[in-house]
C-alpha positions as CSV (number, residue, x, y, z in Angstrom):
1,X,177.9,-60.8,-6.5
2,X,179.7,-63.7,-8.0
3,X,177.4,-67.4,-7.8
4,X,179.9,-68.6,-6.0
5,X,179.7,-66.1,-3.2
6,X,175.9,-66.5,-3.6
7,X,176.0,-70.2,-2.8
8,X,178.3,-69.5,0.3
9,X,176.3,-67.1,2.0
10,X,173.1,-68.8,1.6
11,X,174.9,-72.2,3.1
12,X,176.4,-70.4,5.7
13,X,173.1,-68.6,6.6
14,X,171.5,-72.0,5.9
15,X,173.4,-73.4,8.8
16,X,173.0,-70.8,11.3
17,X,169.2,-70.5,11.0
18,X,169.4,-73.9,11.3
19,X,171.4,-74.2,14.8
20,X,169.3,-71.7,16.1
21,X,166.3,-73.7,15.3
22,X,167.3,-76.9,16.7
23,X,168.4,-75.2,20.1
24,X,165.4,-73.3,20.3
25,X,164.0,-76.2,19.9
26,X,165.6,-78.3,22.7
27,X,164.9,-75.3,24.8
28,X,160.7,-75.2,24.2
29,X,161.2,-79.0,24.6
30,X,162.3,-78.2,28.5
31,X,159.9,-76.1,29.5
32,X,156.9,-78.4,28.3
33,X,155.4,-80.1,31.0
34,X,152.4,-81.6,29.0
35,X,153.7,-84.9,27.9
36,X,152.1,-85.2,24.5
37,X,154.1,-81.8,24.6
38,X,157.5,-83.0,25.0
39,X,156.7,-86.3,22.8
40,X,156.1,-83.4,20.0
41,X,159.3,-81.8,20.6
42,X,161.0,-84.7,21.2
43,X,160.2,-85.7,17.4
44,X,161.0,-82.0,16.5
45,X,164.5,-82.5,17.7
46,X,165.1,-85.4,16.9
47,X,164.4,-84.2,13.4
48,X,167.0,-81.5,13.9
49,X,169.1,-84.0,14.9
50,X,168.9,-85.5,12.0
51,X,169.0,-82.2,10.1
52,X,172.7,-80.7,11.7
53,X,174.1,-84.5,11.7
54,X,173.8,-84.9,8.0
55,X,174.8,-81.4,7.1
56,X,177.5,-81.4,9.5
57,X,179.1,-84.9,8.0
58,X,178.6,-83.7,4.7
59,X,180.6,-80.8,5.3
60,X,182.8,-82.7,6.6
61,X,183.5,-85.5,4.1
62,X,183.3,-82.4,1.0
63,X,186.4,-80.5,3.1
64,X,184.0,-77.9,4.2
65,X,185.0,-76.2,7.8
66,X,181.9,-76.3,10.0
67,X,182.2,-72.6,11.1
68,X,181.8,-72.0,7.3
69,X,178.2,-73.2,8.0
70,X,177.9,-71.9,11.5
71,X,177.6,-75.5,12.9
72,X,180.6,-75.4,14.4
73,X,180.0,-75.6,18.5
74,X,176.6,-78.2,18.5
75,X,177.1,-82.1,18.4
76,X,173.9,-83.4,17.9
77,X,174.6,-86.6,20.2
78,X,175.0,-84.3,22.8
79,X,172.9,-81.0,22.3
80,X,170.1,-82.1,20.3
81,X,169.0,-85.2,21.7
């Protein structure tokens, strides 16, 4: 396999593992119903958030189509917050 192929699976991998994560992670967030619960998820999002929004413009700004990355489909401002 060719580095460059290398690279491309483990970014698109990358960014699906990733997705899966953060939505996961919004989903454990909803079922807490300790607070100090959901103030520890609500951090654990938010640094998903962070996470999808940087890698998402990123991709963006390098040319790179999100489903390339498997981030197409989430927008952080909206799922992950």
């Amino acid at each position: 396999m060719k580095h460059d192929d290398t690279v491309k699976n483990y970014l698109f991998d990358l960014g699906g593992l990733i997705k899966e994560y953060a939505l996961a992670a919004v989903a454990e967030r909803e079922k807490q119903s300790d607070r100090a619960a959901q103030e520890f998820y609500d951090g654990y999002v938010q640094g998903f958030h962070r996470v999808v929004s940087l890698m998402q413009q990123q991709a963006q700004a390098c040319g790179i189509d999100l489903k390339e990355l498997q981030l197409e489909g989430v927008q952080p401002d909206r799922d992950l917050v």
